[in-house]
C-alpha positions, 0 to 999 in steps of 0.5 A: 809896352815897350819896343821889344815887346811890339817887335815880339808881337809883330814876329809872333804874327809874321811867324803865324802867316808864314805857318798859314800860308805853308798849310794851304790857308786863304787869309782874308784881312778885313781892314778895321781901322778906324776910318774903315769901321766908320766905312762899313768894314763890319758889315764886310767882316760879318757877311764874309764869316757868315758866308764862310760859316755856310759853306763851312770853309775849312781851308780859309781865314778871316781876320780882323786888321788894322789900318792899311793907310788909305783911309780914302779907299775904306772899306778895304780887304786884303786877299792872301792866297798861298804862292801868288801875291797878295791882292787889295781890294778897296772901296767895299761894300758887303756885296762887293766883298762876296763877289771877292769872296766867290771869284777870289778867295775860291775861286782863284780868279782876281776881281779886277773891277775892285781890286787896288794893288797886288802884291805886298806893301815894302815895309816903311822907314822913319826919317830921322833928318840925319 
């Protein structure tokens, strides 16, 4: 795989949240790293689809991410609703996670008790040592 092949990827996957967030999707991010499966993070990934699978959402996404860079924090979600910032949840367990699920994702109302950071994460920069 080659770099033009990951900036591909990473336009495709920009190009499809844009696309979510213009039709009115709530995106749940599970963050799934390593250090988040060793975490927990299926256990929140599994109880959050089971219950989106009971109410039948329709109007709500769940997926499965990488690492977010603060292994200390695992398990972690990040709560996308179209039109507000962005906000990530940290220190999870599945009932916590669904408490997120009924206030946040349809309830509109952030769980502050759990929540880490709003709003998205500036793109990060290598340093080169020039």
């Amino acid at each position: 795989m080659t770099g033009q092949d990951l900036i591909k990827i990473k336009k495709q996957y920009v190009d499809r949240v844009k696309s979510e967030a213009k039709s009115g999707f709530v995106t749940v991010d599970v963050h799934m790293g390593t250090c988040g499966i060793a975490a927990g993070s299926q256990k929140i990934f599994d109880a959050i689809e089971k219950e989106m699978e009971k109410l039948e959402a329709k109007n709500i996404k769940i997926r499965s991410t990488g690492c977010a860079g603060f292994c200390s924090m695992e398990p972690m979600i990040t709560v996308h609703v179209p039109g507000k910032p962005s906000v990530k949840y940290g220190k999870l367990d599945a009932k916590k996670a669904l408490e997120i699920f009924y206030s946040h994702v349809l309830g509109g109302h952030v769980k502050a008790d759990y929540a880490m950071s709003q709003g998205l994460e500036k793109p990060q920069h290598r340093l080169t040592g020039k």
